[in-house]
C-alpha positions in Angstrom: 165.1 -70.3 -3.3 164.7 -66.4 -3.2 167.2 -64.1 -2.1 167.0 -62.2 0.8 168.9 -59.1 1.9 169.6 -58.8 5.5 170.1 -55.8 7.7 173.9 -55.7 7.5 173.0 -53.8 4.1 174.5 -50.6 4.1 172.3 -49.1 1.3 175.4 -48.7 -1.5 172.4 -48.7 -4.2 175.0 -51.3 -6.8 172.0 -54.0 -5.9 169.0 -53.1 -7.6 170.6 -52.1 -11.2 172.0 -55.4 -10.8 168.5 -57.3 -10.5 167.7 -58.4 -14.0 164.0 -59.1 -13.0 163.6 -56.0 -11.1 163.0 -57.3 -7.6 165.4 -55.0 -5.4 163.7 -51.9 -4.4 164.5 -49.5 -1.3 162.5 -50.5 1.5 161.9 -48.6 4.8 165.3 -49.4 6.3 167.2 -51.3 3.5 166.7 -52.7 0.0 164.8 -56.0 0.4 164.1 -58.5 -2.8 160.7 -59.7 -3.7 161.0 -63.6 -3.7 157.9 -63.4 -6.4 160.3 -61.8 -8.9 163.7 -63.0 -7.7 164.8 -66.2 -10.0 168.6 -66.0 -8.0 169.3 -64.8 -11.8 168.2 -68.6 -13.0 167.5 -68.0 -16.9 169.8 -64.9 -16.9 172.7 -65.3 -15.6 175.0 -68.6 -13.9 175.2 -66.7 -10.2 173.0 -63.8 -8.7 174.6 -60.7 -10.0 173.1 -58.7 -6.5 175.4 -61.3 -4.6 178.5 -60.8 -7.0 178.5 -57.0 -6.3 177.6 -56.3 -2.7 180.4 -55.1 -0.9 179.1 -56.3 2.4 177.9 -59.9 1.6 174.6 -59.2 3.2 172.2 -61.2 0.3 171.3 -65.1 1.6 168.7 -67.5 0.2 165.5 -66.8 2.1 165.2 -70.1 3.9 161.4 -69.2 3.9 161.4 -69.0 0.2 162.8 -72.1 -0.7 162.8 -73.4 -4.5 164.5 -75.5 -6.5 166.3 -74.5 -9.6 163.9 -75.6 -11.7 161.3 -73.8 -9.8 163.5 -71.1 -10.3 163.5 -71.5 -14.2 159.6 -71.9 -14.2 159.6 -68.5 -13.1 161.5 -67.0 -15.0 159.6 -68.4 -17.6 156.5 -67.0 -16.4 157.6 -63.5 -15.4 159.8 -62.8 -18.6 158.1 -61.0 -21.5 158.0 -62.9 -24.4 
């Protein structure tokens, strides 16, 4: 499943270096993830580095986004340079 951010985020920009896959970016109001780019750090990392830092614990799994891990794995397969 993608990550979602949700509008508790207080825009403290330590989010979107995080994102190994580059799918936080500044949206109108707050960051917001892109659930085609957002593996939940599967292939990078053992927990989603944008959860481990926000201060305000505003980043859920996008229930409309929902994928397993090996889903998750698939695409970071497909999105990584190799």
């Amino acid at each position: 499943m993608a990550l979602m951010i949700t509008d508790e985020c207080i825009n403290c920009d330590v989010c979107e270096p995080e994102c190994p896959n580059g799918a936080i970016s500044q949206g109108d109001e707050i960051y917001v993830i892109d659930p085609g780019k957002c593996t939940e750090c599967v292939g990078h990392y053992d927990t989603p580095q944008c959860v481990e830092v926000c201060p305000v614990d505003c980043i859920i799994k996008n229930p409309d986004h929902v994928e397993t891990r090996e889903q998750l794995h698939r695409k970071y397969l497909a999105i990584t340079p190799k």
